[in-house]
PyMOL commands that place a pseudoatom at each C-alpha (Angstrom):
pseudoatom trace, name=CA, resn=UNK, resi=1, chain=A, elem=C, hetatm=0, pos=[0.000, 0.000, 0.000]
pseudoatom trace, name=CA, resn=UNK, resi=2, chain=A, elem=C, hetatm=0, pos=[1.668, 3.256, -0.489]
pseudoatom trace, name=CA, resn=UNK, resi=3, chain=A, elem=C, hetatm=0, pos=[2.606, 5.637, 1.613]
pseudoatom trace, name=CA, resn=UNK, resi=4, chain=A, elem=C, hetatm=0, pos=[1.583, 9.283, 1.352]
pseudoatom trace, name=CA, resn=UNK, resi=5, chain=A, elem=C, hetatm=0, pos=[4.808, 11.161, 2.333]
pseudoatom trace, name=CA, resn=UNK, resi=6, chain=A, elem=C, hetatm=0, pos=[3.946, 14.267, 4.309]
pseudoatom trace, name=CA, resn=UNK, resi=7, chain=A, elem=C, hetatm=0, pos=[5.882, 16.560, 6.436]
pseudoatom trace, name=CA, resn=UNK, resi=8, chain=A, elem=C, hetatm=0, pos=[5.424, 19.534, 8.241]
pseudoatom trace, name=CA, resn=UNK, resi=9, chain=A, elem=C, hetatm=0, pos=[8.794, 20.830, 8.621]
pseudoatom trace, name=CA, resn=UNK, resi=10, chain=A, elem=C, hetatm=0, pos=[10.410, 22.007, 4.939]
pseudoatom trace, name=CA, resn=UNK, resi=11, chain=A, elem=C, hetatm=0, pos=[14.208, 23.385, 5.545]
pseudoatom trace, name=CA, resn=UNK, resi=12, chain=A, elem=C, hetatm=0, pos=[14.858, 21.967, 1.813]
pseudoatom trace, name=CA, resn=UNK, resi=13, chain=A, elem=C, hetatm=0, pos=[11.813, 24.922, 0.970]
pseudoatom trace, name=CA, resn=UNK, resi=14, chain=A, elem=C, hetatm=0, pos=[9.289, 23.418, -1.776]
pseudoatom trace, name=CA, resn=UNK, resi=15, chain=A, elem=C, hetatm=0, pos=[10.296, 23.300, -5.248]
pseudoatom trace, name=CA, resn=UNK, resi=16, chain=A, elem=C, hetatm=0, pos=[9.468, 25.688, -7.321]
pseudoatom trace, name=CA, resn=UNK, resi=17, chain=A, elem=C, hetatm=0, pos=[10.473, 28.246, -4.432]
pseudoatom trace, name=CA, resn=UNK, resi=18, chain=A, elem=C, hetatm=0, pos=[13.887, 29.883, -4.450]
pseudoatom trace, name=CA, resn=UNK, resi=19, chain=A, elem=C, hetatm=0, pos=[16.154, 27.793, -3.305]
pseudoatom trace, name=CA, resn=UNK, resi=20, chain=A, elem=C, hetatm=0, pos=[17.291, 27.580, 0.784]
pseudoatom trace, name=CA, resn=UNK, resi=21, chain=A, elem=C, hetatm=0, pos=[20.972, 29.184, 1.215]
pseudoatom trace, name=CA, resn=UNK, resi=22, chain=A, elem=C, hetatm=0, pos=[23.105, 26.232, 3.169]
pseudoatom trace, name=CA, resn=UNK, resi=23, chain=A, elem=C, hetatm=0, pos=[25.742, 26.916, 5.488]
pseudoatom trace, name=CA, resn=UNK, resi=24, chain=A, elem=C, hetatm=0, pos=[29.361, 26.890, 3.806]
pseudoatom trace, name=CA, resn=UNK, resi=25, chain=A, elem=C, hetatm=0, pos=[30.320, 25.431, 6.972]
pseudoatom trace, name=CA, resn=UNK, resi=26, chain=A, elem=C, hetatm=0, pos=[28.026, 22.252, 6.370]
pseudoatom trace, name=CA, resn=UNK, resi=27, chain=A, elem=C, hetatm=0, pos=[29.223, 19.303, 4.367]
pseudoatom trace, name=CA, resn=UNK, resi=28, chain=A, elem=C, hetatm=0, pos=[27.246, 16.505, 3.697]
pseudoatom trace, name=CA, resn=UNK, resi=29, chain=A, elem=C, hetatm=0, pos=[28.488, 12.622, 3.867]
pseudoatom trace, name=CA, resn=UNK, resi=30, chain=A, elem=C, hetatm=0, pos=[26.762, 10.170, 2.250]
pseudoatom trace, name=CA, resn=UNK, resi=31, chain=A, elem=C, hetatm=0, pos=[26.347, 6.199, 2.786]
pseudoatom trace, name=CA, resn=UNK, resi=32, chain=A, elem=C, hetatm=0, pos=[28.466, 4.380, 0.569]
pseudoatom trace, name=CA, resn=UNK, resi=33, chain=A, elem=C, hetatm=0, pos=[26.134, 2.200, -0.246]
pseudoatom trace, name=CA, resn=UNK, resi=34, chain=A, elem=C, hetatm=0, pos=[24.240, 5.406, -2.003]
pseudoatom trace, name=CA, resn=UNK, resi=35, chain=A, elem=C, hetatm=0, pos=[26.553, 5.855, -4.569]
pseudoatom trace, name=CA, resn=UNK, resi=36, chain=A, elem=C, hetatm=0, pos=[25.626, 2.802, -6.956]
pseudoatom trace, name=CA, resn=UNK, resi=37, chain=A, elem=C, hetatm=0, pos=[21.979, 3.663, -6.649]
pseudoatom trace, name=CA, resn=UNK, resi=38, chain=A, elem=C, hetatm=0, pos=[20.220, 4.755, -10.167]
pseudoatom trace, name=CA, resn=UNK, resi=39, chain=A, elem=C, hetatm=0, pos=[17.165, 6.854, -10.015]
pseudoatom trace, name=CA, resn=UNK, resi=40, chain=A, elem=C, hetatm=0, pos=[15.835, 7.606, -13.454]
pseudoatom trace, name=CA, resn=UNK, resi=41, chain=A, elem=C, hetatm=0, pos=[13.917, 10.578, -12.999]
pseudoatom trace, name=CA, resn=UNK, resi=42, chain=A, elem=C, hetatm=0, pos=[11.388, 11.854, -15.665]
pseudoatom trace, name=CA, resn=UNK, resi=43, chain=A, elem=C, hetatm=0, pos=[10.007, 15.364, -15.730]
pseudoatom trace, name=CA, resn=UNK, resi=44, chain=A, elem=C, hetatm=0, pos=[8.490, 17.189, -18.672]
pseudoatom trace, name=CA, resn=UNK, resi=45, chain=A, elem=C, hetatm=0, pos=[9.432, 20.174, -16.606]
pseudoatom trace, name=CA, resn=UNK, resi=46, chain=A, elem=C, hetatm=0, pos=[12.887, 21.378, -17.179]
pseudoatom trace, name=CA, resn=UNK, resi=47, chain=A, elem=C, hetatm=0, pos=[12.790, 23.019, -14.058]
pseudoatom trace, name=CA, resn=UNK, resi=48, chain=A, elem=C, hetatm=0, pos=[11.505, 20.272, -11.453]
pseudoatom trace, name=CA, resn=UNK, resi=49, chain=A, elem=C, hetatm=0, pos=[13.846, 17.926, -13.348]
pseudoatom trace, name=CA, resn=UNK, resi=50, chain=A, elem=C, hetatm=0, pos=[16.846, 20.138, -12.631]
pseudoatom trace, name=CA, resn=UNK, resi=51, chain=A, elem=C, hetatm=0, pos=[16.200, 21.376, -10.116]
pseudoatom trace, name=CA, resn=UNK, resi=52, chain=A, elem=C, hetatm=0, pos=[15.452, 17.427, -8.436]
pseudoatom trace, name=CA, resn=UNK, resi=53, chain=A, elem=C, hetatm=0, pos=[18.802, 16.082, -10.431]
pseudoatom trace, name=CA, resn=UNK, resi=54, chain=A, elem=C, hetatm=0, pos=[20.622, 18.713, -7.997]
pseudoatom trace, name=CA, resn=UNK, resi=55, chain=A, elem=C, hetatm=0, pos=[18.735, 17.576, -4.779]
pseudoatom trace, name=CA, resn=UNK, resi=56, chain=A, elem=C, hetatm=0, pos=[18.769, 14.064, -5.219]
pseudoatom trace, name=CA, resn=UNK, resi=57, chain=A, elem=C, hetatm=0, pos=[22.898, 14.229, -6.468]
pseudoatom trace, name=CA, resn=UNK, resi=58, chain=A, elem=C, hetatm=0, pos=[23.695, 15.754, -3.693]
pseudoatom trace, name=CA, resn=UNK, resi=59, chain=A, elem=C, hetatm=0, pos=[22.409, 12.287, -1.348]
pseudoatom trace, name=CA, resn=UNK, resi=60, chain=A, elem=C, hetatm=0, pos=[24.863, 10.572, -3.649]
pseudoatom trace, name=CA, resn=UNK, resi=61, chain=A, elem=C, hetatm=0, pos=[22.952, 8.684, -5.901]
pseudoatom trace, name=CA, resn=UNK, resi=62, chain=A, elem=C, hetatm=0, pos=[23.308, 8.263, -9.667]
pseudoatom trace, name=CA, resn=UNK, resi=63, chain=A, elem=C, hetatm=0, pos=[20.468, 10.400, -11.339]
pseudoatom trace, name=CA, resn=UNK, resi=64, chain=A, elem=C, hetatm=0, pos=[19.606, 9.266, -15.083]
pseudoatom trace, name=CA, resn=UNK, resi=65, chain=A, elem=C, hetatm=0, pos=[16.591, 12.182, -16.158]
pseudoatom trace, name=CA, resn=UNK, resi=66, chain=A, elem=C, hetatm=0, pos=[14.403, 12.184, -18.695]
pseudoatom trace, name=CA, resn=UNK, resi=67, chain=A, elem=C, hetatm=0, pos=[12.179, 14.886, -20.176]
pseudoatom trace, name=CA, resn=UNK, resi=68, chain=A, elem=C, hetatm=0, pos=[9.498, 12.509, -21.227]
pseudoatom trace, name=CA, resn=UNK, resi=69, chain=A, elem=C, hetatm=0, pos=[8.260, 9.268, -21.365]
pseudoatom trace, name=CA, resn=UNK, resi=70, chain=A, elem=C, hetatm=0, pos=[9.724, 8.175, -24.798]
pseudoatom trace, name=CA, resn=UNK, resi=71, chain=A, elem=C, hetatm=0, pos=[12.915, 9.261, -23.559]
pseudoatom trace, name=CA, resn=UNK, resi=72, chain=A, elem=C, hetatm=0, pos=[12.002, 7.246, -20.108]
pseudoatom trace, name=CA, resn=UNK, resi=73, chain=A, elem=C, hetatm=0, pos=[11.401, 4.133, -22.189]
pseudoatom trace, name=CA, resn=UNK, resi=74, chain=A, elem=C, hetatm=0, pos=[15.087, 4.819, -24.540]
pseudoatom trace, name=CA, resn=UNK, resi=75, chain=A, elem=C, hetatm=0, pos=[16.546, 4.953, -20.832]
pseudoatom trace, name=CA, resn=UNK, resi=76, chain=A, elem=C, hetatm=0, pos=[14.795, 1.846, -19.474]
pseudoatom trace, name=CA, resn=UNK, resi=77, chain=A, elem=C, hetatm=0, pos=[16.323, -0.518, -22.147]
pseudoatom trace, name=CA, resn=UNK, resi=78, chain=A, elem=C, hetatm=0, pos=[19.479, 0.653, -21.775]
pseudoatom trace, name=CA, resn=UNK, resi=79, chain=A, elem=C, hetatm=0, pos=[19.743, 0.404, -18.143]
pseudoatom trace, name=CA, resn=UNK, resi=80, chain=A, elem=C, hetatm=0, pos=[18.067, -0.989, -14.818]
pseudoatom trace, name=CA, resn=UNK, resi=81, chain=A, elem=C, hetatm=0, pos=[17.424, 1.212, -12.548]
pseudoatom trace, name=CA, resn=UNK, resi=82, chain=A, elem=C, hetatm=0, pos=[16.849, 1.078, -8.529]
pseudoatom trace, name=CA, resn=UNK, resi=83, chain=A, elem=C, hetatm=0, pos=[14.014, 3.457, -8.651]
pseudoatom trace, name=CA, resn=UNK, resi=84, chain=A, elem=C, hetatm=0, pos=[11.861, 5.001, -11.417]
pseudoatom trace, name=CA, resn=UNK, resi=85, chain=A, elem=C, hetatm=0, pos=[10.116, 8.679, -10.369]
pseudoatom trace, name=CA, resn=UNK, resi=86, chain=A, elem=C, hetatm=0, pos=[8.135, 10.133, -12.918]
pseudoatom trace, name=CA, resn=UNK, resi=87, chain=A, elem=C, hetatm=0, pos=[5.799, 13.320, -13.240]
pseudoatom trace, name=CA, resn=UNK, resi=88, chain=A, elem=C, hetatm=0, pos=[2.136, 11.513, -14.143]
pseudoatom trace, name=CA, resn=UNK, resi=89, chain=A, elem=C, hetatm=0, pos=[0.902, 14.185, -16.773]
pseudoatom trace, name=CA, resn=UNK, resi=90, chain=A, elem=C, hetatm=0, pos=[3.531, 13.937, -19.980]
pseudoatom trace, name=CA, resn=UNK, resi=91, chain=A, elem=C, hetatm=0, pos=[1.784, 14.152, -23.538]
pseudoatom trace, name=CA, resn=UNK, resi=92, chain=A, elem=C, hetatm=0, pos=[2.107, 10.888, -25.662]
pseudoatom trace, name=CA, resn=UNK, resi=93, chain=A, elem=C, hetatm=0, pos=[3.937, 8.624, -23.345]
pseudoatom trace, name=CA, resn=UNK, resi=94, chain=A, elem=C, hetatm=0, pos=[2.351, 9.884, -19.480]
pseudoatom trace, name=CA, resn=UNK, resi=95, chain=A, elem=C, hetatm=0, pos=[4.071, 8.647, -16.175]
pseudoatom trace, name=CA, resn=UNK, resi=96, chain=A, elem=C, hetatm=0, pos=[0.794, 6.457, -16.186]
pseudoatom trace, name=CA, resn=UNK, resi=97, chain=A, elem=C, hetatm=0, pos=[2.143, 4.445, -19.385]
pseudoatom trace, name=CA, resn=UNK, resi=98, chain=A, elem=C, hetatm=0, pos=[5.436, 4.211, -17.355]
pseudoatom trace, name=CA, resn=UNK, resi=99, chain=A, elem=C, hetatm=0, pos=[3.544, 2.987, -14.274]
pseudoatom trace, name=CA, resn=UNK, resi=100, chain=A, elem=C, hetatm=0, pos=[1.373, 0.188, -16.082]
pseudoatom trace, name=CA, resn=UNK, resi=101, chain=A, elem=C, hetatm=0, pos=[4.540, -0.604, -18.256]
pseudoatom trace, name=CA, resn=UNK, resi=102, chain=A, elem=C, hetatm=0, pos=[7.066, -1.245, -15.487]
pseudoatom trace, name=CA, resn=UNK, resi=103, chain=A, elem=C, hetatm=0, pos=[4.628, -2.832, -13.027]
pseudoatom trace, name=CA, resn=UNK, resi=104, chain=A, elem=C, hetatm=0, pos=[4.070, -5.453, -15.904]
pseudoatom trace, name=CA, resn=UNK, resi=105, chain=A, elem=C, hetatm=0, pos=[7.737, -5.354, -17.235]
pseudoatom trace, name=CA, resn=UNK, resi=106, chain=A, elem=C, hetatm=0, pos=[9.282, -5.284, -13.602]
pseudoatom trace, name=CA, resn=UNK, resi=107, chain=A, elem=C, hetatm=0, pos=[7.152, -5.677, -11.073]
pseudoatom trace, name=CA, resn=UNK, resi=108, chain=A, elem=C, hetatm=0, pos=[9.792, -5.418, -8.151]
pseudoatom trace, name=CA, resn=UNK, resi=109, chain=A, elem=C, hetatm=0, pos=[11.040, -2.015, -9.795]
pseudoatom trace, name=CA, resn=UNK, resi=110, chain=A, elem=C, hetatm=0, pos=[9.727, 0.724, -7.210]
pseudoatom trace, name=CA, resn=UNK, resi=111, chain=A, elem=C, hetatm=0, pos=[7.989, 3.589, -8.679]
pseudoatom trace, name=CA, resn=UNK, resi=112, chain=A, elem=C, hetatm=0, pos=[7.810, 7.165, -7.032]
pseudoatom trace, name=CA, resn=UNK, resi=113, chain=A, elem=C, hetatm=0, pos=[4.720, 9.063, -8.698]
pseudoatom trace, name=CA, resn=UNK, resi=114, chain=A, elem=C, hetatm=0, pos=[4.851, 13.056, -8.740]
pseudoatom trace, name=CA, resn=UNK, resi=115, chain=A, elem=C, hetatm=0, pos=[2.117, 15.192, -9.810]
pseudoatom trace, name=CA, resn=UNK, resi=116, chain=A, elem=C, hetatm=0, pos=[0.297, 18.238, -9.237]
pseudoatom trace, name=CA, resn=UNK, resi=117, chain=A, elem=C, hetatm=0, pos=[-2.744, 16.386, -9.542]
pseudoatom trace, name=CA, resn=UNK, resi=118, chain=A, elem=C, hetatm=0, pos=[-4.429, 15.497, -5.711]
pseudoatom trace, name=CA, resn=UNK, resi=119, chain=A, elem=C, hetatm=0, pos=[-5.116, 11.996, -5.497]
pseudoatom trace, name=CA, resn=UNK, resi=120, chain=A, elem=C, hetatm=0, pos=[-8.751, 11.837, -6.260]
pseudoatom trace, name=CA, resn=UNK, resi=121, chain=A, elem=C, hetatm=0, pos=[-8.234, 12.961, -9.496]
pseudoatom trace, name=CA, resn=UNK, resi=122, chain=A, elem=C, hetatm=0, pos=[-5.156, 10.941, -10.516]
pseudoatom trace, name=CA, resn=UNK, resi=123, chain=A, elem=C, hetatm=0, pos=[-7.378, 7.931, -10.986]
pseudoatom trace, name=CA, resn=UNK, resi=124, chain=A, elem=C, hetatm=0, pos=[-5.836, 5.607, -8.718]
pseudoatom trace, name=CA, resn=UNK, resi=125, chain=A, elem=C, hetatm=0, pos=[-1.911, 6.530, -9.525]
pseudoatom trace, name=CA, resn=UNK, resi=126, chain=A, elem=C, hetatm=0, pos=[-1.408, 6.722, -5.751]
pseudoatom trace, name=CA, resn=UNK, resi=127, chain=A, elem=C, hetatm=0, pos=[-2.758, 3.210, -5.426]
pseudoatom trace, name=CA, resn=UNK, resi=128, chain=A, elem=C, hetatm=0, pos=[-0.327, 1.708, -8.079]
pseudoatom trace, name=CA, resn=UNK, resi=129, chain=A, elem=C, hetatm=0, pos=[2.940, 3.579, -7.228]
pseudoatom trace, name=CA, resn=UNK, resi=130, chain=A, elem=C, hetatm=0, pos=[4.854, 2.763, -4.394]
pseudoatom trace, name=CA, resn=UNK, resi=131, chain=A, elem=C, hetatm=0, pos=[5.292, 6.560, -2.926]
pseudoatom trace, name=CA, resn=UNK, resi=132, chain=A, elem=C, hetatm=0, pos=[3.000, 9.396, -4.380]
pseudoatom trace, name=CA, resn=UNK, resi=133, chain=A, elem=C, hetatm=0, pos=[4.040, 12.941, -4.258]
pseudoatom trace, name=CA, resn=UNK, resi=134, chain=A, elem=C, hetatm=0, pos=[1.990, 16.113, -4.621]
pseudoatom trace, name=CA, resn=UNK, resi=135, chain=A, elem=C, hetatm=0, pos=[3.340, 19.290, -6.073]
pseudoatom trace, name=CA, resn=UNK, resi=136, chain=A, elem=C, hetatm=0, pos=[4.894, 21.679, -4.615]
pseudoatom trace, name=CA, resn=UNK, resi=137, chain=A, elem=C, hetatm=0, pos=[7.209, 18.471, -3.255]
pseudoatom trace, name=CA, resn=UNK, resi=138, chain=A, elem=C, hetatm=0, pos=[8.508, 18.413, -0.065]
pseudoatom trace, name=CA, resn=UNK, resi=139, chain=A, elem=C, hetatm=0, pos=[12.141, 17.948, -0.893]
pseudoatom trace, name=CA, resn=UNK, resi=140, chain=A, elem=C, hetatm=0, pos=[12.631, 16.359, 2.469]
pseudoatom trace, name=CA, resn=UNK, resi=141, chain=A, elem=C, hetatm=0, pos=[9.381, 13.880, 2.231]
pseudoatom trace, name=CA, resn=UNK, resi=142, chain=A, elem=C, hetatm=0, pos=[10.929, 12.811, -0.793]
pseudoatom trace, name=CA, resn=UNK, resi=143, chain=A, elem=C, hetatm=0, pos=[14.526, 12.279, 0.133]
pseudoatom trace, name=CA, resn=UNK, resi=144, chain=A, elem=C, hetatm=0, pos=[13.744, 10.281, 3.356]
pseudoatom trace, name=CA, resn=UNK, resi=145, chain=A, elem=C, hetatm=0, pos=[11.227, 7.986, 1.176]
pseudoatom trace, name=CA, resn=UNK, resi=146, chain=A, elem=C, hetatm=0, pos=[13.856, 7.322, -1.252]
pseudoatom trace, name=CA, resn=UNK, resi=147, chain=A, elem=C, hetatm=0, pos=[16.531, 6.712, 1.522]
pseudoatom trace, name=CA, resn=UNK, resi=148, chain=A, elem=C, hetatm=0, pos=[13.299, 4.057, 2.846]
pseudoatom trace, name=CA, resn=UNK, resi=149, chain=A, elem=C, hetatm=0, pos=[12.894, 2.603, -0.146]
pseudoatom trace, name=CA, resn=UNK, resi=150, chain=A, elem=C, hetatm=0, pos=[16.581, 2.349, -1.191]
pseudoatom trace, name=CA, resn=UNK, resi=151, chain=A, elem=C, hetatm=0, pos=[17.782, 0.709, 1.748]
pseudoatom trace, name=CA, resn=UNK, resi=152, chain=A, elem=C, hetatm=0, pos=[19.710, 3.357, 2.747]
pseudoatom trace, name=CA, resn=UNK, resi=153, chain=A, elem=C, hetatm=0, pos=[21.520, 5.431, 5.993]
pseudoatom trace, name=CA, resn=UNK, resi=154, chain=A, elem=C, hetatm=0, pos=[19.913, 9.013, 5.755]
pseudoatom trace, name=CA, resn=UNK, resi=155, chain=A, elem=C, hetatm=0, pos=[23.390, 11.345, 5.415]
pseudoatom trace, name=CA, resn=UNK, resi=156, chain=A, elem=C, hetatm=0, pos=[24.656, 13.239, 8.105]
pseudoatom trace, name=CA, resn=UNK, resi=157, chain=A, elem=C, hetatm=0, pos=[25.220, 16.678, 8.755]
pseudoatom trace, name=CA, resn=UNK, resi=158, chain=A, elem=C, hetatm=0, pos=[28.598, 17.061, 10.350]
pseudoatom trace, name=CA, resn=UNK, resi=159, chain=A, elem=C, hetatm=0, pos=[30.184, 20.927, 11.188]
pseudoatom trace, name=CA, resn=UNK, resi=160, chain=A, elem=C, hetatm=0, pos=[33.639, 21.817, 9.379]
for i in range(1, 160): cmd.bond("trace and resi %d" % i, "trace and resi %d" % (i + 1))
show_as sticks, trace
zoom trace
């Protein structure tokens, strides 16, 4: 059953807001076993695609994007991902054909759903997808599900 991820805290901000200034005096560490994590990430959106290829990089994982489904599909083939988010409203191939296609071609492939859409009108995504996300995203919400799903140690924030 999937999980709705919801937070009321936001020091990442929302996307689509400017972004939060960090602390030179931060550095992040990442889990090792991050680093060979894949996340194709599909986004008609240049923006939300960008600006989530930064976000998500910076936990350590390996972000393949695409800017729509066809692309998604070109990407598929040619590699296996660990986790598949895609936007739900694309035009010819939609994040639904991506959600029906990989729950039939690989069923044990987890599938993050984002959408500005609220779940009663996404006609079941959230039901089908293993994480559902409404925009604006909370970056956090997002990063701590993937960390879940991934098997993964949350990074730590450590002062210079």
């Amino acid at each position: 059953m999937p999980r709705f991820a919801h937070s009321s805290r936001q020091p990442r901000g929302e996307l689509g807001s400017p972004p939060l200034k960090q602390s030179t005096d931060l550095k992040r560490r990442t889990s090792c076993s991050t680093i060979d994590r894949t996340i194709l990430l599909v986004d008609d959106d240049s923006a939300v695609r960008e600006s989530l290829v930064r976000v998500l990089a910076t936990e350590g994982w390996r972000i393949v994007s695409a800017a729509n489904g066809e692309e998604a599909l070109e990407r598929l083939i040619a590699l296996k991902p660990d986790l598949l988010i895609t936007d739900l409203c694309m035009a010819d191939v939609s994040g639904w054909d991506l959600l029906f296609h990989e729950n039939l071609q690989r069923p044990a492939l987890p599938i993050f759903v984002i959408t500005a859409l609220p779940p009663p009108d996404a006609g079941g995504a959230d039901r089908f997808a293993t994480e559902y996300f409404q925009k604006p995203l909370d970056l956090d919400a997002l990063v701590a599900a993937i960390h879940r799903c991934l098997g993964s140690a949350a990074p730590v924030l450590r002062q210079a």
